[in-house]
DRENRO-358669 format. One record per atom (N, C-alpha, C, CB): x, y, z; residue number from 1; residue in one letter; atom name. Coordinates in steps of 0.05 Angstrom, whole numbers, plus 5000, padded with zeros to 4 digits. Glycine has a CB too. Example, Ala and Ser with C-alpha at 12.3 -4.5 7.8 and 13.67 -1.06 7.14 Angstrom:
BEGIN
{{5264, 4886, 5156}, 1, "A", "N"},
{{5246, 4910, 5156}, 1, "A", "CA"},
{{5264, 4934, 5156}, 1, "A", "C"},
{{5226, 4911, 5181}, 1, "A", "CB"},
{{5257, 4955, 5142}, 2, "S", "N"},
{{5273, 4979, 5143}, 2, "S", "CA"},
{{5258, 5001, 5157}, 2, "S", "C"},
{{5282, 4988, 5114}, 2, "S", "CB"},
//
This chain:
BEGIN
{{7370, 2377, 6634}, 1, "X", "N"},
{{7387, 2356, 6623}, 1, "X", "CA"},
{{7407, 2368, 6605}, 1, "X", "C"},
{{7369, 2334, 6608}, 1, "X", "CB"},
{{7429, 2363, 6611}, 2, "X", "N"},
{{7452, 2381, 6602}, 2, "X", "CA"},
{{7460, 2359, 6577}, 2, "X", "C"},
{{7479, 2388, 6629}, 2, "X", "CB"},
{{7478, 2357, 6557}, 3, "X", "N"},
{{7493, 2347, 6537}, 3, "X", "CA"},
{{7501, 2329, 6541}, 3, "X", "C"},
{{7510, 2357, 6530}, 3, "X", "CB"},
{{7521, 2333, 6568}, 4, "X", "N"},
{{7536, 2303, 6574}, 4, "X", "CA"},
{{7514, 2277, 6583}, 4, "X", "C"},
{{7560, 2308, 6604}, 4, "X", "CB"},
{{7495, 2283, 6593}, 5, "X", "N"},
{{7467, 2269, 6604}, 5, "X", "CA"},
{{7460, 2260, 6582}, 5, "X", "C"},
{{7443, 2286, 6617}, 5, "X", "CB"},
{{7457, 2269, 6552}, 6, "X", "N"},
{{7448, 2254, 6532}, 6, "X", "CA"},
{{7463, 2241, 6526}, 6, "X", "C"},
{{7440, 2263, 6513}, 6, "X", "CB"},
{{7494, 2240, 6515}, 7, "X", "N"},
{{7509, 2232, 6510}, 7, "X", "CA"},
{{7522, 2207, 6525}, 7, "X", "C"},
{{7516, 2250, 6507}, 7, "X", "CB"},
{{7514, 2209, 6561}, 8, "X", "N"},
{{7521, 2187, 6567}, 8, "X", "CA"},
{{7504, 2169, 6570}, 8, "X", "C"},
{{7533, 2187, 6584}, 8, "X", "CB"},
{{7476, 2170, 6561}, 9, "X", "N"},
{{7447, 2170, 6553}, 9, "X", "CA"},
{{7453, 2144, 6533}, 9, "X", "C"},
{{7433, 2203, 6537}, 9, "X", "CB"},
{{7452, 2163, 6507}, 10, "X", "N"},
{{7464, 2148, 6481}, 10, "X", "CA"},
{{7488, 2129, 6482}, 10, "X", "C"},
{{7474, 2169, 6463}, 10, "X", "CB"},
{{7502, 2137, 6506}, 11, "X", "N"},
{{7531, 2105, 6502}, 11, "X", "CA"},
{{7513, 2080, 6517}, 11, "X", "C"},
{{7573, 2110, 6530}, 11, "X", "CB"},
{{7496, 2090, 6547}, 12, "X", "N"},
{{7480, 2070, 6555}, 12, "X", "CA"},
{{7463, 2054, 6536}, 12, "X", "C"},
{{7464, 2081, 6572}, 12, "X", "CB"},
{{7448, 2073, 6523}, 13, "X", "N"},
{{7419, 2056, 6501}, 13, "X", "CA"},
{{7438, 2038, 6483}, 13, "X", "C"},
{{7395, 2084, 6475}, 13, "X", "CB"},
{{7462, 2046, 6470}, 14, "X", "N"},
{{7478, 2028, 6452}, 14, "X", "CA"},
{{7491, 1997, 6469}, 14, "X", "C"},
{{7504, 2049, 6440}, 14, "X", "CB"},
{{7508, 2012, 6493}, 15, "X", "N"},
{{7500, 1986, 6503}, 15, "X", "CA"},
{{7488, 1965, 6510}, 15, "X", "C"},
{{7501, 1985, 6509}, 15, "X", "CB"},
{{7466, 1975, 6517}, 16, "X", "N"},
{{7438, 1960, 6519}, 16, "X", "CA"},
{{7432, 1946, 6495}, 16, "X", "C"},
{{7414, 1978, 6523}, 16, "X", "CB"},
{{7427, 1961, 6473}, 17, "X", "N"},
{{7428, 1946, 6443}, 17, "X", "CA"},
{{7441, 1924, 6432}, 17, "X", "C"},
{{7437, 1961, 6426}, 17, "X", "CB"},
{{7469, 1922, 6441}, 18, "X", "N"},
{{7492, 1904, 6429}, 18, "X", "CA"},
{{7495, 1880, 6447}, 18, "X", "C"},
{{7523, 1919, 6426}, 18, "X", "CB"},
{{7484, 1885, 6476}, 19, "X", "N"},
{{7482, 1863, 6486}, 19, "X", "CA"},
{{7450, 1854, 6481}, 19, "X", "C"},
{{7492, 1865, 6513}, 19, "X", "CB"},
{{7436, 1861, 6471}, 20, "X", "N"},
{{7404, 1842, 6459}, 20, "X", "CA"},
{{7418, 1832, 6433}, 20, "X", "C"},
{{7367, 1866, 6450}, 20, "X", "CB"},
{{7428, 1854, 6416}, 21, "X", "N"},
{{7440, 1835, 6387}, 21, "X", "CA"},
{{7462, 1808, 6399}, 21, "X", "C"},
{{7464, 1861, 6362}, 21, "X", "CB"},
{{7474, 1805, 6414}, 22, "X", "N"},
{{7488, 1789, 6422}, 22, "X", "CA"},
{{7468, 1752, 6436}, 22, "X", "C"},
{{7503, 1810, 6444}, 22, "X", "CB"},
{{7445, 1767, 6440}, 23, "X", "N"},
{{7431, 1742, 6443}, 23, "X", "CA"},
{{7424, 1727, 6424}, 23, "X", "C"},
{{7413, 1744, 6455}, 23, "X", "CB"},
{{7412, 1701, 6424}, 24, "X", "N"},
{{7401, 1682, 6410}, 24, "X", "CA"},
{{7372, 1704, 6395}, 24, "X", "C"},
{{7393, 1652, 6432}, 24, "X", "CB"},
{{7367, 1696, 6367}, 25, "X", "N"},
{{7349, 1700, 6353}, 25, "X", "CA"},
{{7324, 1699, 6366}, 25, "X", "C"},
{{7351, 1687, 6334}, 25, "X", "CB"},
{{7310, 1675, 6383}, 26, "X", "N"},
{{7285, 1674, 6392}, 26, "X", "CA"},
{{7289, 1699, 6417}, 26, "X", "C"},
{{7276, 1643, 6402}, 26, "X", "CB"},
{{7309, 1702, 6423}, 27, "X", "N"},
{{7312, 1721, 6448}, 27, "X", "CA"},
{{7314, 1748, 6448}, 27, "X", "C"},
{{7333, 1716, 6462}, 27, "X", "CB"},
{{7321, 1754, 6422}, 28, "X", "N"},
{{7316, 1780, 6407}, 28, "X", "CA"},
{{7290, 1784, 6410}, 28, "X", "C"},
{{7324, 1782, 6379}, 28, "X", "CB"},
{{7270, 1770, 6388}, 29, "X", "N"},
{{7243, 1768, 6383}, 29, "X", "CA"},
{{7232, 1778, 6406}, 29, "X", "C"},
{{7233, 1741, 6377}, 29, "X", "CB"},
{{7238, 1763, 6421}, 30, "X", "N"},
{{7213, 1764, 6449}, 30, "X", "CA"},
{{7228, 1800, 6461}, 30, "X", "C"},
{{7220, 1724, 6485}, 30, "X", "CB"},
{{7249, 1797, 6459}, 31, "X", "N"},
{{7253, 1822, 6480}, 31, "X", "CA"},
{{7247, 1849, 6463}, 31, "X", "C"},
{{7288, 1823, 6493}, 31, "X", "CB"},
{{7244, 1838, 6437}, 32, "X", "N"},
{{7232, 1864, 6418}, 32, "X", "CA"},
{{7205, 1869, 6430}, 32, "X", "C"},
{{7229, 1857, 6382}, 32, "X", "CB"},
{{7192, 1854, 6430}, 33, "X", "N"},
{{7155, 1849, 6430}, 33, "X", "CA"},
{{7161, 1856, 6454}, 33, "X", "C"},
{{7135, 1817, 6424}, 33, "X", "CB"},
{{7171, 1854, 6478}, 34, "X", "N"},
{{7173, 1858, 6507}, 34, "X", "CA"},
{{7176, 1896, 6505}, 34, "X", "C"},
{{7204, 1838, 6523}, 34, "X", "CB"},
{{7193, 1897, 6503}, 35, "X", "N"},
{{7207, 1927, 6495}, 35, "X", "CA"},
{{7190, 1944, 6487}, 35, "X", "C"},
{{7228, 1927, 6473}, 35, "X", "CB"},
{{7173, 1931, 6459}, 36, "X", "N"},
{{7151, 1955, 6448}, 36, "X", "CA"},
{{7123, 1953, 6469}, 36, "X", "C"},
{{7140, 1946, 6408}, 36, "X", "CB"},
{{7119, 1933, 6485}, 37, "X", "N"},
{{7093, 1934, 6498}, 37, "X", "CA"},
{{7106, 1950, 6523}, 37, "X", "C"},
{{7076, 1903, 6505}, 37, "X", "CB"},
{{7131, 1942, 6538}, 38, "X", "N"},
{{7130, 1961, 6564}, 38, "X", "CA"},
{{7133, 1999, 6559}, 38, "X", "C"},
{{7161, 1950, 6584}, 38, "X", "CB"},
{{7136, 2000, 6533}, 39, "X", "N"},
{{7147, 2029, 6520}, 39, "X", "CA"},
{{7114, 2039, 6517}, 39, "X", "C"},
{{7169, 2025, 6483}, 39, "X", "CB"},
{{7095, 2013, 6511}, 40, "X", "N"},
{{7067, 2034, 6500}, 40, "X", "CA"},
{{7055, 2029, 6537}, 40, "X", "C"},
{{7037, 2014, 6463}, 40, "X", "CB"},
{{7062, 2013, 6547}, 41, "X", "N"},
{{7042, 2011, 6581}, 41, "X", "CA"},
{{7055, 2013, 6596}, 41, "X", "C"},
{{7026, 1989, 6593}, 41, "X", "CB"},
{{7085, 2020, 6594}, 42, "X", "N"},
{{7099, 2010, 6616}, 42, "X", "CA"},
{{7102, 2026, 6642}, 42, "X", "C"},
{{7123, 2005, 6607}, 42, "X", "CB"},
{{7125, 2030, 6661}, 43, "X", "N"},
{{7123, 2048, 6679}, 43, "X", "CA"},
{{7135, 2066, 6675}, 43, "X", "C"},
{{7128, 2042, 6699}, 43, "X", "CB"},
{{7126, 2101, 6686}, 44, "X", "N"},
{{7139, 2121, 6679}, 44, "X", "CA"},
{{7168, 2114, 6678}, 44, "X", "C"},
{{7133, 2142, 6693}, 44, "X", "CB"},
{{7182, 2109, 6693}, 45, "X", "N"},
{{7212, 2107, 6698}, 45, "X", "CA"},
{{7222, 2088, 6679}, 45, "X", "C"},
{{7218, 2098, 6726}, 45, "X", "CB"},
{{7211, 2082, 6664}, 46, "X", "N"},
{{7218, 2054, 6639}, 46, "X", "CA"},
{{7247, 2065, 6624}, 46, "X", "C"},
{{7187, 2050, 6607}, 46, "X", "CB"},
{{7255, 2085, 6615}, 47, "X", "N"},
{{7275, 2091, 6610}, 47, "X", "CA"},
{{7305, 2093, 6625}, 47, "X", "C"},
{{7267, 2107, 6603}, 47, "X", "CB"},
{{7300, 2099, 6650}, 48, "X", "N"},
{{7320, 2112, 6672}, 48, "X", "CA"},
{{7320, 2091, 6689}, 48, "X", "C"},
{{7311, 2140, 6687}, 48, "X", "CB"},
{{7300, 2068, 6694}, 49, "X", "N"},
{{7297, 2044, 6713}, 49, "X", "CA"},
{{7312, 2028, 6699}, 49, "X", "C"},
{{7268, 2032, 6719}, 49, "X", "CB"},
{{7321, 2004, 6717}, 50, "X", "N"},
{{7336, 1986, 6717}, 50, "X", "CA"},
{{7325, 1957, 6701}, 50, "X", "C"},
{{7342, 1984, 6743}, 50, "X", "CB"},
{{7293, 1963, 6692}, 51, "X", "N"},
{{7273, 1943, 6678}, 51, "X", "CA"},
{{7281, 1930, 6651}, 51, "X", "C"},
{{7247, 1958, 6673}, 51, "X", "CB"},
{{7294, 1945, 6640}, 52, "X", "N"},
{{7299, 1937, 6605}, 52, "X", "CA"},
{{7325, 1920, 6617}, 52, "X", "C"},
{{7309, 1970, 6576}, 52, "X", "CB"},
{{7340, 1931, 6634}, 53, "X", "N"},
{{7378, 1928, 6628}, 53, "X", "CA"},
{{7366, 1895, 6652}, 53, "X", "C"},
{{7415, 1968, 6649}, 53, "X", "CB"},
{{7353, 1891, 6673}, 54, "X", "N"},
{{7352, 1874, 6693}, 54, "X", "CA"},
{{7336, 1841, 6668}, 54, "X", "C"},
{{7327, 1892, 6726}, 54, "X", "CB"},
{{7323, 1851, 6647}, 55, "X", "N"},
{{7306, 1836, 6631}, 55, "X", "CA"},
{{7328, 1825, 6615}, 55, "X", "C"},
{{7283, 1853, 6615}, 55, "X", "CB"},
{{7347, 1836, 6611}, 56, "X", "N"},
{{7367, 1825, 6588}, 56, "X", "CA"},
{{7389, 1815, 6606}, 56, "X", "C"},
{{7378, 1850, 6562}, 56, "X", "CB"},
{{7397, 1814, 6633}, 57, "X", "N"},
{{7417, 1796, 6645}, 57, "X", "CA"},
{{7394, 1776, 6656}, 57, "X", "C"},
{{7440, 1810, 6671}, 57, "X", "CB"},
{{7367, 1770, 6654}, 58, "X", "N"},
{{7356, 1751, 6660}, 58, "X", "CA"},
{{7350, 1732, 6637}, 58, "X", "C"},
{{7337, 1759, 6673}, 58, "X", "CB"},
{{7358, 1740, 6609}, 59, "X", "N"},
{{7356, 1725, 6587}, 59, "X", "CA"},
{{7379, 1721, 6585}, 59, "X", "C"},
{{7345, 1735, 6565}, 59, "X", "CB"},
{{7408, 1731, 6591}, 60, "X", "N"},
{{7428, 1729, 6589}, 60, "X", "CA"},
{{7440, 1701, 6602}, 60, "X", "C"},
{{7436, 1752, 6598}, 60, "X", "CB"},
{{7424, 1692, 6632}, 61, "X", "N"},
{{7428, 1673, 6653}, 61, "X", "CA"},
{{7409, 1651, 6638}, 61, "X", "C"},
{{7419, 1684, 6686}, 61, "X", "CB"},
{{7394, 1653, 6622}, 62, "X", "N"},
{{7376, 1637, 6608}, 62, "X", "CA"},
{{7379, 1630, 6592}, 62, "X", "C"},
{{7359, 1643, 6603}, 62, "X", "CB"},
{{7407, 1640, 6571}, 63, "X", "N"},
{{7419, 1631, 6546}, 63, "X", "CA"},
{{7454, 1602, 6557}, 63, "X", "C"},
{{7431, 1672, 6527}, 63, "X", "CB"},
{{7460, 1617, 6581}, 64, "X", "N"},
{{7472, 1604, 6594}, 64, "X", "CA"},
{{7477, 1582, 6604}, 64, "X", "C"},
{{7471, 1610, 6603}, 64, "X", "CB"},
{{7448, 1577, 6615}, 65, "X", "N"},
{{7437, 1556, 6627}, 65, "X", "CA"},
{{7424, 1541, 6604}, 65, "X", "C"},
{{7419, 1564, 6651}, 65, "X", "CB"},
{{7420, 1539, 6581}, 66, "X", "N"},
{{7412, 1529, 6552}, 66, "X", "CA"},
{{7376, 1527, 6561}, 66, "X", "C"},
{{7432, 1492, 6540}, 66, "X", "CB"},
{{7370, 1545, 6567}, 67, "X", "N"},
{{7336, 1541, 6566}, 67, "X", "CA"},
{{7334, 1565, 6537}, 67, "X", "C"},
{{7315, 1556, 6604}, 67, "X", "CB"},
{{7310, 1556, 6527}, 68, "X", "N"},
{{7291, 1579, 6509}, 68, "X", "CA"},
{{7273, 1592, 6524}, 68, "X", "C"},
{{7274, 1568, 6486}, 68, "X", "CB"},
{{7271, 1615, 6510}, 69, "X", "N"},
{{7265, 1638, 6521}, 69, "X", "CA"},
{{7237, 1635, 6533}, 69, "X", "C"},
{{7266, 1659, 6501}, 69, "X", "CB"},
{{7219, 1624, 6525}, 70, "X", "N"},
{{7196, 1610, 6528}, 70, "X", "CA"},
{{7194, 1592, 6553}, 70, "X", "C"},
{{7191, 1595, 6504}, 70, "X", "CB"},
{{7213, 1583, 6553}, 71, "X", "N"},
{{7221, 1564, 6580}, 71, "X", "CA"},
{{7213, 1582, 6602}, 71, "X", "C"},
{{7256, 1555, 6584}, 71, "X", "CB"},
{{7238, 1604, 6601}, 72, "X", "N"},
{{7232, 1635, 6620}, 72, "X", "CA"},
{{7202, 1647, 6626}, 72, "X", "C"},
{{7248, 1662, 6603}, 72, "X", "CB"},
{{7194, 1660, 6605}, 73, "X", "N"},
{{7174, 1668, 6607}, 73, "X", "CA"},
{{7151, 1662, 6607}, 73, "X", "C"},
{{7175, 1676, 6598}, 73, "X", "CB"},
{{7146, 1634, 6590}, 74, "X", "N"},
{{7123, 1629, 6591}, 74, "X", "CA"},
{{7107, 1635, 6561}, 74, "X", "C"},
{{7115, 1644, 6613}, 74, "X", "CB"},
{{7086, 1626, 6552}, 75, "X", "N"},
{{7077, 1628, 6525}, 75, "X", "CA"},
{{7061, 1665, 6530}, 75, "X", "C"},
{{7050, 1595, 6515}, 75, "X", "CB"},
{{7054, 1674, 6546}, 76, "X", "N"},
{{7039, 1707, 6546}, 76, "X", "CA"},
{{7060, 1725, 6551}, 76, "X", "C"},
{{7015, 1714, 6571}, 76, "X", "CB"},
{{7077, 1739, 6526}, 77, "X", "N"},
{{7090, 1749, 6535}, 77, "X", "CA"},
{{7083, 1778, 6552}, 77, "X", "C"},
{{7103, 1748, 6518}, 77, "X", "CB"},
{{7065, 1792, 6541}, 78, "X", "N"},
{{7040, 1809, 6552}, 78, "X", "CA"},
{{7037, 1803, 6584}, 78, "X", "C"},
{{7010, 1800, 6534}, 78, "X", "CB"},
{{7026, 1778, 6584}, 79, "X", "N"},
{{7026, 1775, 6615}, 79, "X", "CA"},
{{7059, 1776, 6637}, 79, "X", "C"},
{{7010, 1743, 6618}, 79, "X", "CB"},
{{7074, 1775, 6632}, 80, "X", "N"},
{{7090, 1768, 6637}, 80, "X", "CA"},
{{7107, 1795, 6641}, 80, "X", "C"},
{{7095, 1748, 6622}, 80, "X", "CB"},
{{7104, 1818, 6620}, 81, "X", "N"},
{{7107, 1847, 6633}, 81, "X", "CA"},
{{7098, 1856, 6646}, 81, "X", "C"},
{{7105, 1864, 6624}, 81, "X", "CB"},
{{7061, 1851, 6642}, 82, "X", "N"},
{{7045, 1860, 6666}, 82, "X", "CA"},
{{7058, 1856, 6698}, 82, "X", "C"},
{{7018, 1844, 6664}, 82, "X", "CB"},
{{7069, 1827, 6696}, 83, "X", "N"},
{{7079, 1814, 6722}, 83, "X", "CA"},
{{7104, 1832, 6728}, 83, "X", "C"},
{{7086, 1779, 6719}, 83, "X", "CB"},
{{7111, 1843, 6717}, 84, "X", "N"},
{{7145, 1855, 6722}, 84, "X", "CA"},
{{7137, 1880, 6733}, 84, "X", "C"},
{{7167, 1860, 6691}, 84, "X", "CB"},
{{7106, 1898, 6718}, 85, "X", "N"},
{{7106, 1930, 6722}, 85, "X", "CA"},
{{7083, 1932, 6736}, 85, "X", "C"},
{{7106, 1950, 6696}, 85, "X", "CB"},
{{7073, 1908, 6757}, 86, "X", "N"},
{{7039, 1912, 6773}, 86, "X", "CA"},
{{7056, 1925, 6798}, 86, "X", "C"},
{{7013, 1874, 6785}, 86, "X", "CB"},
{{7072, 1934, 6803}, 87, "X", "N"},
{{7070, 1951, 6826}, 87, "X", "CA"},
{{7084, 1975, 6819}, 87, "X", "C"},
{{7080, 1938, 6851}, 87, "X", "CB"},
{{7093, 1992, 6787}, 88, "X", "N"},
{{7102, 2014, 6784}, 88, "X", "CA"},
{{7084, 2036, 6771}, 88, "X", "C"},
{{7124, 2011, 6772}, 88, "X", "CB"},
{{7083, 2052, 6782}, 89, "X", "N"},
{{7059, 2067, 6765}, 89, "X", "CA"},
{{7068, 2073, 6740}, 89, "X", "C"},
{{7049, 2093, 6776}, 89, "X", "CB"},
{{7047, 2068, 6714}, 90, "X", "N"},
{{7045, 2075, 6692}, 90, "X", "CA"},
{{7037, 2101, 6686}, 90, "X", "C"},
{{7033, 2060, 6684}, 90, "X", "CB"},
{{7035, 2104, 6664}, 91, "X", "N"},
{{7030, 2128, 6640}, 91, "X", "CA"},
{{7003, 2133, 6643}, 91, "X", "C"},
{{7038, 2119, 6608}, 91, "X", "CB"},
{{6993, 2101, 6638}, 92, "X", "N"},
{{6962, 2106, 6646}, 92, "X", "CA"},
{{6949, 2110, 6664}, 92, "X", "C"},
{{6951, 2094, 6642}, 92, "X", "CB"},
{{6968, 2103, 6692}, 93, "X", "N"},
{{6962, 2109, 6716}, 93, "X", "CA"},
{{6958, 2146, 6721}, 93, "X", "C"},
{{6986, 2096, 6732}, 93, "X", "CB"},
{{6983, 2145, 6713}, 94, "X", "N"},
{{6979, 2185, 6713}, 94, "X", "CA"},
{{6960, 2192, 6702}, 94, "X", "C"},
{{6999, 2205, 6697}, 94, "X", "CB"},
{{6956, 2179, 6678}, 95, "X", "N"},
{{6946, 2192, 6658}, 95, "X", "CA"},
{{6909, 2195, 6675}, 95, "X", "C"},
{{6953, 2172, 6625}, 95, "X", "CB"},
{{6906, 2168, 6684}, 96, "X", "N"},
{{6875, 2169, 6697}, 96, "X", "CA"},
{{6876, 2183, 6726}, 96, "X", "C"},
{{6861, 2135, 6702}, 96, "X", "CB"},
{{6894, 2191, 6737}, 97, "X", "N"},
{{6890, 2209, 6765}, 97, "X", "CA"},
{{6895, 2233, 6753}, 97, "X", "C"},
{{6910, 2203, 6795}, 97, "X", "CB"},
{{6904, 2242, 6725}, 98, "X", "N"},
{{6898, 2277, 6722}, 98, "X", "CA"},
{{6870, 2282, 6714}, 98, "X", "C"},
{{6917, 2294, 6696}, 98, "X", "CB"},
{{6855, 2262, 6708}, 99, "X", "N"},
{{6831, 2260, 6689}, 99, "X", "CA"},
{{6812, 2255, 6720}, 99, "X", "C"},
{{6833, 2230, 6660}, 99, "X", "CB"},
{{6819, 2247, 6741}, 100, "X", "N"},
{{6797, 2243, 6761}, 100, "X", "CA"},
{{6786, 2263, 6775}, 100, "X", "C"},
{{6804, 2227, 6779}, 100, "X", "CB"},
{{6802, 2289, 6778}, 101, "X", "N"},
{{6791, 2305, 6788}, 101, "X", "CA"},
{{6767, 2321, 6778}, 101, "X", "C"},
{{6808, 2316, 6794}, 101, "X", "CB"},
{{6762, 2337, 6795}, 102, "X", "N"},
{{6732, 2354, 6788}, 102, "X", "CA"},
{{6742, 2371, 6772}, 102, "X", "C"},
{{6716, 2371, 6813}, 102, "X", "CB"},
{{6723, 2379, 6747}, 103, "X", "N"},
{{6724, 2391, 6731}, 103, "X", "CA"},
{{6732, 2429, 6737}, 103, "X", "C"},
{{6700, 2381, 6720}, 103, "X", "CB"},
{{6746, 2445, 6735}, 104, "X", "N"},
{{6748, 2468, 6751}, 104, "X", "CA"},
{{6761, 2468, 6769}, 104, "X", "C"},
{{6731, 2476, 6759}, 104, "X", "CB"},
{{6771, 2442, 6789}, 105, "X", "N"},
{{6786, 2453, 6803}, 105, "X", "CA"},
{{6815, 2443, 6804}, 105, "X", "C"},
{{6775, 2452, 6825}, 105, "X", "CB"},
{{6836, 2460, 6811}, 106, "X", "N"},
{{6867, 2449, 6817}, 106, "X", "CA"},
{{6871, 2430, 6835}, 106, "X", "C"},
{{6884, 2470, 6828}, 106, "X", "CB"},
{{6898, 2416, 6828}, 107, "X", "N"},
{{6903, 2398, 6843}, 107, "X", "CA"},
{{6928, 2406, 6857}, 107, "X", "C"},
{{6904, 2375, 6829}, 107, "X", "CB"},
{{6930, 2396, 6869}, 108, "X", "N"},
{{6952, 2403, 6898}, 108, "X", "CA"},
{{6966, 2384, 6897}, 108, "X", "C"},
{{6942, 2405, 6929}, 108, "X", "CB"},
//
């Protein structure tokens, strides 16, 4: 990862930022609490995938259309990531297939 990769890294993540500050207050909230749970379970690719930026033009169409955020999602917000990341492998996914093998031997 070269310089310009961070850097165009850092203009992405700011963008990303100014359009969540640009939403309604309850829509912040939730996409904070959203944000910190897919960051501690989420899928490896959570940074570089299209999951955070696809979550905030779907609150975006939801501020639009005058629903609350709750309307969208539903009262579990927890459940409701789960529903977004049940078919990407996680952290913990990796994390339990390096841990499955036999003790002593390499994996291929």
């Amino acid at each position: 990862m070269g310089i310009q990769d961070i850097i165009e890294g850092k203009k992405q993540w700011r963008a990303h930022t100014a359009r969540v500050k640009a939403l309604p207050p309850d829509y912040q909230i939730v996409h904070k609490e959203m944000q910190r749970y897919l960051f501690k379970v989420g899928p490896v690719d959570l940074p570089d995938g299209p999951l955070l930026t696809g979550i905030v033009d779907f609150f975006e169409e939801g501020v639009a259309a005058g629903k609350g955020v709750l309307e969208l999602i539903g009262n579990d917000v927890a459940g409701f990531c789960d529903d977004l990341v049940k078919d990407c492998p996680t952290y913990a996914d990796v994390y339990q297939e390096s841990i499955s093998g036999e003790p002593g031997t390499v994996e291929k």
